[in-house]
Every structure is written in structure tokens, then in C-alpha cells.
C-alpha positions as CSV (number, residue, x, y, z in Angstrom):
1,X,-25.1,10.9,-3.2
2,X,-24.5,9.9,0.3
3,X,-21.2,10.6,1.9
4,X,-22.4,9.1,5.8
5,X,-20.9,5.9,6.2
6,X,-23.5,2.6,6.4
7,X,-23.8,0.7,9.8
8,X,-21.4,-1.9,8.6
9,X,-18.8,0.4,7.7
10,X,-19.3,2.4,10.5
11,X,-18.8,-1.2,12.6
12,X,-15.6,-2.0,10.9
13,X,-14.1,1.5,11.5
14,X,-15.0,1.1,15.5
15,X,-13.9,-2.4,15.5
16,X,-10.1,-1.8,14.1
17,X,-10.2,1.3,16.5
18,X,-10.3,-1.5,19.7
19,X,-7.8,-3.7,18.0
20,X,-5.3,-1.1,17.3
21,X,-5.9,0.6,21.0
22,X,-4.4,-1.9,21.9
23,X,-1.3,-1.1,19.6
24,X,-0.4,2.8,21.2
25,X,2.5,5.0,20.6
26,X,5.0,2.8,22.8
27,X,4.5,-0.2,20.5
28,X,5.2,1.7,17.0
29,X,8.1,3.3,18.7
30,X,9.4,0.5,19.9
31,X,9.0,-1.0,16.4
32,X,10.6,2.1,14.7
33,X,13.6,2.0,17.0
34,X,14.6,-2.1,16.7
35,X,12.6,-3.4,13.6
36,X,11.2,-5.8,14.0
37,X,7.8,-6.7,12.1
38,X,5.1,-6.2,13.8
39,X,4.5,-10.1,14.5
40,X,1.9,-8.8,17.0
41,X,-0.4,-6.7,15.2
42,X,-0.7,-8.7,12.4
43,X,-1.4,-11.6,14.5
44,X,-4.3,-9.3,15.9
45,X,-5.8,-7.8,12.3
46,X,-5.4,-11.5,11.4
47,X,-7.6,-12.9,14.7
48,X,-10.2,-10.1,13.8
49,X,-10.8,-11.9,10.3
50,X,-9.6,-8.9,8.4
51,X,-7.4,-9.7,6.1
52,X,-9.8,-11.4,4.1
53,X,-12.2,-8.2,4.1
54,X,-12.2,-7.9,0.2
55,X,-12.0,-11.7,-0.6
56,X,-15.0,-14.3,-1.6
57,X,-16.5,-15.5,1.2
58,X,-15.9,-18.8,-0.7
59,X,-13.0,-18.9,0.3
60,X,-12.9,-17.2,3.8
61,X,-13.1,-13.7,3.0
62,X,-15.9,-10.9,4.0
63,X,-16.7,-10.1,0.4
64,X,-16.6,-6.8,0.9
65,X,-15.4,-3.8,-1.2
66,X,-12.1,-1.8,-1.3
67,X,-14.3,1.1,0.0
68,X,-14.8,-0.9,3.2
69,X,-11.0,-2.0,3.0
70,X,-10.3,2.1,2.3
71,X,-12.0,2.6,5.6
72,X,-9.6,-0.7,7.6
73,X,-6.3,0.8,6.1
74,X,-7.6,4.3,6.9
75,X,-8.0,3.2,10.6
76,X,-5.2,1.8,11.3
77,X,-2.9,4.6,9.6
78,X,-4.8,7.2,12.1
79,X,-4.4,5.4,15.2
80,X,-0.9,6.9,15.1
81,X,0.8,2.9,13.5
82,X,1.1,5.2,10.4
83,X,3.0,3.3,7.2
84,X,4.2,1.2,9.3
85,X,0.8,-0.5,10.7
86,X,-0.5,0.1,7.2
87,X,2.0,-1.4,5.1
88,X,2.3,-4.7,7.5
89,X,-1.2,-5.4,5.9
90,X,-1.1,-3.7,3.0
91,X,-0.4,-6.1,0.2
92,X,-2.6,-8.9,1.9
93,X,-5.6,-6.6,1.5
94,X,-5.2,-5.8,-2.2
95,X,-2.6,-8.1,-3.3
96,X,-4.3,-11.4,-4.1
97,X,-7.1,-9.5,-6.2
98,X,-5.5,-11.1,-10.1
99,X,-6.0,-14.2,-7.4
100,X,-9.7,-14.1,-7.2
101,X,-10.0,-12.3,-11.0
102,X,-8.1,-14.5,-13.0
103,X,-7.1,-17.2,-11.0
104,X,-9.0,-21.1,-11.9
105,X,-11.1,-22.6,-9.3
106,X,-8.4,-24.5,-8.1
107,X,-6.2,-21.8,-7.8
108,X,-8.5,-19.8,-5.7
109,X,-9.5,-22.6,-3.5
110,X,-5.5,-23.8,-2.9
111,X,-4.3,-20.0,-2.6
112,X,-6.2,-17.6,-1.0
113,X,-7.8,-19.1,2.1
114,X,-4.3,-19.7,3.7
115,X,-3.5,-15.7,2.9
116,X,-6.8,-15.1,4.8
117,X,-5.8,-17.1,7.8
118,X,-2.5,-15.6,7.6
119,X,-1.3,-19.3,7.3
120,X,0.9,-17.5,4.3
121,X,2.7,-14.0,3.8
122,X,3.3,-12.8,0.4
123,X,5.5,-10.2,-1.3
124,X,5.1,-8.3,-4.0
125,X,8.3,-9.2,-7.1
126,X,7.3,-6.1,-10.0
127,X,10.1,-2.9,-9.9
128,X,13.3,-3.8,-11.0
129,X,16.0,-1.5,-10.6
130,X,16.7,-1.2,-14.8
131,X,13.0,-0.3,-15.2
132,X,11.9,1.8,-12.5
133,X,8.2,3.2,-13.1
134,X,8.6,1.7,-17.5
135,X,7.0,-1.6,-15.8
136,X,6.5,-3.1,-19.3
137,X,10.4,-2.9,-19.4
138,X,11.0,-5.8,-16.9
139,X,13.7,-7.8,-17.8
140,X,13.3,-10.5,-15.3
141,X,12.6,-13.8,-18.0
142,X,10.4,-16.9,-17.7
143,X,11.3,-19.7,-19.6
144,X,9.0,-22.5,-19.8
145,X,10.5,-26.0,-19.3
146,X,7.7,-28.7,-20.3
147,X,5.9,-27.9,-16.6
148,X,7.7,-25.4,-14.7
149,X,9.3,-22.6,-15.9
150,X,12.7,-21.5,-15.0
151,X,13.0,-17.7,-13.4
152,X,15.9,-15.4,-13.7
153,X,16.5,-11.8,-12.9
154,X,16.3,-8.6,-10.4
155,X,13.6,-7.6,-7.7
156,X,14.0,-3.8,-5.9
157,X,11.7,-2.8,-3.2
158,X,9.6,-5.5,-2.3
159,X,8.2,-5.5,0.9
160,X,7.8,-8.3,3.2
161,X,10.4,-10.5,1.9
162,X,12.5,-10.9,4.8
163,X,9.3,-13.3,6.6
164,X,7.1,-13.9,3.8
165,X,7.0,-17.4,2.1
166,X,4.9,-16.5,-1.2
167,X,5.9,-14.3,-3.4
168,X,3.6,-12.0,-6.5
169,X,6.3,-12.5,-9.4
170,X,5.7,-10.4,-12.8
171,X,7.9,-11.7,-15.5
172,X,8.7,-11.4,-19.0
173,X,7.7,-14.8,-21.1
174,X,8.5,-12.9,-24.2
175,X,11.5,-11.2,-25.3
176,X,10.4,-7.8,-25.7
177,X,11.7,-7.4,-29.2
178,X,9.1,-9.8,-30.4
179,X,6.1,-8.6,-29.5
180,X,4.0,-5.6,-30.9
181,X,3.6,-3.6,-27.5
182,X,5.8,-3.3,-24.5
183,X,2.8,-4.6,-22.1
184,X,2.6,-8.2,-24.4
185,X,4.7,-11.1,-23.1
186,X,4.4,-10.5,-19.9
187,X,3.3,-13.4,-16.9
188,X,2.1,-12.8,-13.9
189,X,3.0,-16.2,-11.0
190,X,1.9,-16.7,-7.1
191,X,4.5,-19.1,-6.5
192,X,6.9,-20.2,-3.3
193,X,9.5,-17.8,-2.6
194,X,12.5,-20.8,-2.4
195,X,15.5,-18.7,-0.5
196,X,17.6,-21.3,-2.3
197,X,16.8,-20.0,-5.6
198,X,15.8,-16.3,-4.2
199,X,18.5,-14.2,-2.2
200,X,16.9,-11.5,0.1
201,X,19.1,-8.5,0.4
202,X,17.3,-6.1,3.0
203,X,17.6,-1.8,1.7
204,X,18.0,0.2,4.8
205,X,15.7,3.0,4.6
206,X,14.6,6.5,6.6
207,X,11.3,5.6,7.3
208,X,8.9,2.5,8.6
209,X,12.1,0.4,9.9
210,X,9.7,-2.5,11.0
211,X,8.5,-3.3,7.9
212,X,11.3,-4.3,5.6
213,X,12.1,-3.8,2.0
214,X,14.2,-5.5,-0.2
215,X,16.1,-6.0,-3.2
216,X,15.7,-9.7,-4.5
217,X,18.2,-12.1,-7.1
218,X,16.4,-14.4,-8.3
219,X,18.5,-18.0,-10.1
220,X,16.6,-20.4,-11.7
221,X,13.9,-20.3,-9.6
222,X,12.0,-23.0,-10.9
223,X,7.9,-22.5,-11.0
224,X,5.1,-24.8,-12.0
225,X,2.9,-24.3,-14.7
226,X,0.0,-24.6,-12.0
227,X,1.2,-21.3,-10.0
228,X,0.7,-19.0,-13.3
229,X,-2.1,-16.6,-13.0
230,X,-3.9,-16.2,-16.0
231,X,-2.7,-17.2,-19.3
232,X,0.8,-17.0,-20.1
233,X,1.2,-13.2,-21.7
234,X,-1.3,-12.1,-20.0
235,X,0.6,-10.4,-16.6
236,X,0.0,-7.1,-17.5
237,X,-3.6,-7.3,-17.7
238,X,-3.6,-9.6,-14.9
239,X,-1.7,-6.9,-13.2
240,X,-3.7,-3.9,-13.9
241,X,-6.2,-5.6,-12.0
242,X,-5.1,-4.9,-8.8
243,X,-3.2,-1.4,-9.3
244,X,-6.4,1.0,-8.8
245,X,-7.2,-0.5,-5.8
246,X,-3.8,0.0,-4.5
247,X,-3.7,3.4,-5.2
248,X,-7.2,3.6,-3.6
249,X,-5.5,1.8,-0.1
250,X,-2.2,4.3,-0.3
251,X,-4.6,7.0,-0.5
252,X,-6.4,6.0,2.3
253,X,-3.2,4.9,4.4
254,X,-1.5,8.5,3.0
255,X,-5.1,10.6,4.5
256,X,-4.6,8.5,8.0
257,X,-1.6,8.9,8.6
258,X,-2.0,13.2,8.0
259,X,-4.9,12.6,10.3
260,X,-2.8,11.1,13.3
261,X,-0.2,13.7,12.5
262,X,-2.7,16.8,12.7
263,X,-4.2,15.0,16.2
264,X,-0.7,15.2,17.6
265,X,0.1,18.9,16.2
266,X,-3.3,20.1,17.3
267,X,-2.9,18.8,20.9
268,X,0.1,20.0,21.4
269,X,-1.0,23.4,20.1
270,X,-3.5,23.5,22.9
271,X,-1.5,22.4,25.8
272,X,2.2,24.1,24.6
273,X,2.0,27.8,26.1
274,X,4.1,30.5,25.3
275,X,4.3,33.9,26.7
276,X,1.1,33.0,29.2
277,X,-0.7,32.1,26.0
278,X,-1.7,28.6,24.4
279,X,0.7,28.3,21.3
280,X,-2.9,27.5,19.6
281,X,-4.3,31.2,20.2
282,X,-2.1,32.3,17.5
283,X,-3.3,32.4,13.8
284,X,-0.1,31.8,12.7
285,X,-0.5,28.4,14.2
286,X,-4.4,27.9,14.0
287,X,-4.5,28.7,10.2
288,X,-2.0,26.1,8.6
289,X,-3.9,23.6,10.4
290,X,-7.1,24.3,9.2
291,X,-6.0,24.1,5.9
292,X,-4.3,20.7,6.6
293,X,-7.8,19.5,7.5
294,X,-9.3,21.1,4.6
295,X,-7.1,19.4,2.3
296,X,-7.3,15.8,4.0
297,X,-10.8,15.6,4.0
298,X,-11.1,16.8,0.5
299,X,-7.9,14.0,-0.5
300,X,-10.5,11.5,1.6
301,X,-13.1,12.7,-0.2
302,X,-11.4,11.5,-3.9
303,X,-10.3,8.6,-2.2
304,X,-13.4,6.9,-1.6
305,X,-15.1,7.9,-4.9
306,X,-12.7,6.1,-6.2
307,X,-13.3,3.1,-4.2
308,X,-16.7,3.5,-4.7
309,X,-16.7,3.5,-8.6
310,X,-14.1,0.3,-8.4
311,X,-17.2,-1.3,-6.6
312,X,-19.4,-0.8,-8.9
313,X,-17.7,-2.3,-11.7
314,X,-16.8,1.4,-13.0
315,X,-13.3,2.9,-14.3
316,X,-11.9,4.6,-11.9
317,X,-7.7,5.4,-13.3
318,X,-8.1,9.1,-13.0
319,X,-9.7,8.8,-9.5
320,X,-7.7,6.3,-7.9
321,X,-4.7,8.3,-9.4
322,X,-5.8,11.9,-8.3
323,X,-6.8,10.3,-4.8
324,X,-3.1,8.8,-4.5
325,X,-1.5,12.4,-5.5
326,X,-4.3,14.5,-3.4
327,X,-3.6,12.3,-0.2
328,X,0.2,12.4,-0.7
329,X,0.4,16.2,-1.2
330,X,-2.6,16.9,1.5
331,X,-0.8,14.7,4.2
332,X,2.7,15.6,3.6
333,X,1.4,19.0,4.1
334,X,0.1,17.9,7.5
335,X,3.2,16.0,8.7
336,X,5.2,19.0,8.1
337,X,3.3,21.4,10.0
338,X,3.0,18.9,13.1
339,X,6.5,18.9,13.6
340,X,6.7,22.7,13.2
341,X,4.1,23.2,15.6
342,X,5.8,20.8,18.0
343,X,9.2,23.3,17.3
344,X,12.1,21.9,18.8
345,X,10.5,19.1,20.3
346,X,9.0,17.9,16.8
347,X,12.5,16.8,16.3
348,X,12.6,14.2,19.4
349,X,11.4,10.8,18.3
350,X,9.4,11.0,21.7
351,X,6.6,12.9,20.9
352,X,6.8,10.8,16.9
353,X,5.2,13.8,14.9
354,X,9.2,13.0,13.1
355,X,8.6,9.5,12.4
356,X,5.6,10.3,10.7
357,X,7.4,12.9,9.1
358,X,9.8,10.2,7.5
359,X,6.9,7.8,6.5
360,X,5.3,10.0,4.4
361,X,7.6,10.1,1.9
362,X,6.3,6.8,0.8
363,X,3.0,7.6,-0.4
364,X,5.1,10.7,-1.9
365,X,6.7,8.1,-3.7
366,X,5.6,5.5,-4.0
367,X,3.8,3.0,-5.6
368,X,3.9,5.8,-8.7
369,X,5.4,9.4,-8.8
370,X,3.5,12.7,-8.7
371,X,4.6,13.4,-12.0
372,X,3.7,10.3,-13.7
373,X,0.1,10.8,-11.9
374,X,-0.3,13.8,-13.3
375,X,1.1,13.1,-16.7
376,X,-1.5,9.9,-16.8
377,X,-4.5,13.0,-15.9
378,X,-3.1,15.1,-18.7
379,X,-3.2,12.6,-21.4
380,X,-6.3,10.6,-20.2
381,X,-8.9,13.1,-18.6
382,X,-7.6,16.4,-20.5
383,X,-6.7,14.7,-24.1
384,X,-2.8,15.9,-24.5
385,X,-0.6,14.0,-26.0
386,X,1.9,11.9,-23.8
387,X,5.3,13.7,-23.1
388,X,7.4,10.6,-22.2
């Protein structure tokens, strides 16, 4: 077992350090204050051929693995861009994975390279504000029409839709009352996102401004036949595909950003004196930042044993779970204490130990609660039976 990262990794890590060096404090500021996406960076991740990092070299990509993509969305969460760096690339990185699994030939070869040159931006259409976390519950239906399909319903929280032009669309082909399981009849589509069939509405939100989210209405959007992924029925498992992996990436975003927030509380711990001492001479302070270490390099730690078993072919639920709720808990833990240890000033957006404070809460939340984490351990790792 070998936890020292390989020269490649080790090459990636440096290499999204320069790019986002270039991206300081100022710029994510700046971003937090007016909103607007981070047109910029992306263009710069994009130039460095890294959105591609875990797609076939077939078709552009690096062919890497989501351990080395762990590692890019780790990066750029530390370097103080936090969610909002993170999440700008986020979906790109894991998103076109039922792509590349269950996608045909000419799927892959007509889809994926322009997400790789960042010709395209996609979104992500699966919560829906009936259904919440009960996924299998969508009520947005399909209805095949010879060779298109015709799209109705309700999209909540998808990211990117204000600038993206492609859009991840999970909907129900069949009517839930006719199949045997809540996960059957369910389709999974890559398709255009047509504003004239698709209204936008952005959701206003405390944290990572520059990256928008939005609730989507969807009216007869009409689809062809060739943009289904997979066969039709099959979105759910089509689905599953990529949701590990995600959890892997939020992880990995989560344990970056707690990093960039114990850099800033630990700094300011050394320089801040009080009473003709450093403010950092004081257990009171020194203590709750060791454990913040402690706990994000042990919520790292998970993270990239899960990635590491995804790699190899290997399930990895409970681990990409655990990772997700160890990295949340571990990193809120850390953005707290930085803007205690800042005091007053933890509170001015100047010194941004706040803003990371508010973009926590994401990983917190999102893309699956704490307590449905560790309900999913409960009944799969310890046996007991499900409680919802």
C-alpha cells in the first residue's frame, strides 16, 4: 500500500498549482462580489487540456483516473477558488462518464471531444423539487414520438444552466405505476438545452455567487432518439455510473477547500498578536487547528481509496459515501475555526475565511445528505434494515 503520490500525479498537482496562481484571492473575490462565471479560469483549465483528464484518449481525453481527477479538483479547491473554482469544472470532469460507459461509438465520437475542448458546456437536469433525494421519484416524462421524444416537467438546482448549451436530462419513460421498482423506466439523454423549449430561472443563493444554479421548466422539449444514453429504461443504471465518482470529486473539492481555509487561519494565527504575544502561542488556538488537520488528512485519506478502488474496477459505495460525509464534516470543521481564529475580522469578506465559510455548506449538502450517507453505511456495510 503506497500512499506517495506517482511522478505523474505529482506533475498534475504542480501543474494546476501554476494555472490557478494565476487565479489569487482578488480574482475569486471579485467573482464572489459580481458573479460572474469564471469565463477566465475555465478558459485556462480548458487550455491546459484538463477537462478531458478522465476521458479516452480516443476521443481527446488523458485517460486517466478519477484518483488523478481527485488530485485536479483537490488543487484547485486549495488554491483558495474554493466551490467556486471547483464547481466551474466540476460536472465536466465526472459528468460525461454514462457518455464514455454506455454511450455507442457514435455517440462518443459526436459528444465528448467538443466537452473536452470546451467547444460545449453541459448541465446537470436530475433533482426535481417533488422528489428531492427519492431520485427514482422523478416525475419529469419522456414520451417517444416515432424519433424524438417529447420532454416535459421540473428541473431544481442545476448548475451551469445560465451559459451552458448541453444539458444531462434524467427522465421517466415509464409511468411509475407500471413498473416493478421505482429505479425501472427511467432514461437518461445528452441532448441540446433549446431555451425555447427550456426556461432558466436563476436561485439566488449564500454561497459560490459566480457559479449559478438554477431551477429549470421544461415544455415539450423535443429530443432525438440518437441523444439517448443507453437503452431506453435504463437511466438509472446509466446514472449510477457516474455518482461514486462524484462523490469521490466533492470529497476532494470538500478536503481543498478546508485546506485553503486552515492556510488562512494558521497564518493569521502567526502574524495576529495579542497582549505582546502571537495569537498562535495559545493552545486554545493551536489545538482546534491541529485537529482540523487531523481530520482533513484522514477525510483525504477515504477519499482517494475510494478513487483508487473506482480505478480498479472495484465497488467502492461505502467509500465514496464515507469520503463525501468525512470531507464535509472534517472541512466544515475547518472553515469554522478559520473565521474564529480570524475574530472579528473573519467576518470581513477581505480576508475571505467567510466566503469559504458559506461554500461549505455545499458539500454539507449536497449532492446527498449526511443522513442519507449514513443511512446507505448502516444498511449496506453494517446489515440493518433500511429506516426510510
Amino acid at each position: 500500500m503506497n500512499f506517495e503520490f506517482t511522478d505523474q500525479q505529482r506533475s498534475i498537482r504542480d501543474a494546476i498549482e501554476r494555472i490557478c496562481a494565476e487565479f489569487g484571492d482578488a480574482y475569486w473575490l471579485d467573482r464572489d462580489t459580481d458573479g460572474e462565471f469564471p469565463e477566465a479560469f475555465v478558459k485556462a483549465i480548458t487550455d491546459g487540456g484538463w477537462l478531458g483528464i478522465a476521458m479516452p484518449e480516443a476521443y481527446g481525453g488523458a485517460g486517466l483516473g478519477i484518483t488523478e481527477t481527485a488530485i485536479l479538483a483537490h488543487t484547485i479547491a486549495r488554491s483558495g477558488a474554493g466551490m467556486s473554482g471547483a464547481s466551474s469544472v466540476h460536472l465536466n470532469l465526472f459528468g460525461p462518464n454514462p457518455i464514455v460507459v454506455f454511450g455507442s461509438e457514435e455517440q462518443k465520437q459526436r459528444l465528448l471531444p467538443p466537452l473536452i475542448k470546451g467547444q460545449h458546456r453541459a448541465c446537470f437536469g436530475v433533482t426535481e423539487p417533488d422528489a428531492g433525494l427519492n431520485t427514482t421519484r422523478l416525475s419529469t416524462r419522456a414520451v417517444r414520438d416515432g424519433d424524438h421524444y417529447v420532454i416535459n416537467g421540473r428541473k431544481l438546482w442545476t448548475t451551469t444552466a445560465q451559459t451552458a448549451n448541453k444539458i444531462l436530462l434524467i427522465a421517466r419513460t415509464k409511468e411509475l405505476a407500471d413498473c416493478a421498482k421505482p429505479s425501472e423506466g427511467l432514461t437518461l439523454f445528452y441532448t441540446d438545452l433549446n431555451r425555447d423549449s427550456i426556461e432558466v430561472r436563476l436561485i439566488h443563493k449564500m454561497g459560490r455567487k459566480a457559479v449559478d444554479s438554477n431551477a429549470l421548466f421544461i415544455d415539450d422539449l423535443i429530443v432525438p432518439v440518437a441523444d439517448r444514453i443507453g437503452e431506453e429504461g435504463d437511466g438509472w443504471k446509466c446514472l449510477l455510473h457516474g455518482l461514486n465518482p462524484e462523490r469521490v470529486l466533492i470529497a476532494s473539492e470538500a478536503v481543498g477547500l478546508g485546506h485553503a481555509a486552515l492556510a488562512k487561519a494558521s497564518q493569521y494565527a502567526r502574524d495576529r498578536v495579542v497582549f505582546d504575544r502571537s495569537i498562535g502561542k495559545n493552545q486554545g488556538i493551536q489545538h482546534p487547528l491541529a485537529e482540523n488537520w487531523m481530520e482533513l488528512e484522514a477525510a483525504q485519506l477515504m477519499a482517494f481509496k475510494a478513487a483508487d478502488l473506482y480505478d480498479r474496477g472495484e465497488a467502492c459505495g461505502a467509500e465514496a459515501n464515507a469520503a463525501k460525509y468525512l470531507a464535509a464534516q472534517a472541512a466544515l470543521s475547518a472553515c469554522q475555526r478559520a473565521v474564529l481564529t480570524h475574530g472579528g475580522m473573519g467576518y470581513a469578506k477581505e480576508y475571505h475565511v467567510e466566503r469559504y465559510l458559506r461554500e461549505i455548506m455545499i458539500p454539507v449538502i449536497a449532492p446527498v445528505s449526511q443522513e442519507l450517507v449514513k443511512s446507505f453505511i448502516a444498511e449496506q456495510v453494517l446489515g440493518q434494515e433500511k429506516s426510510y
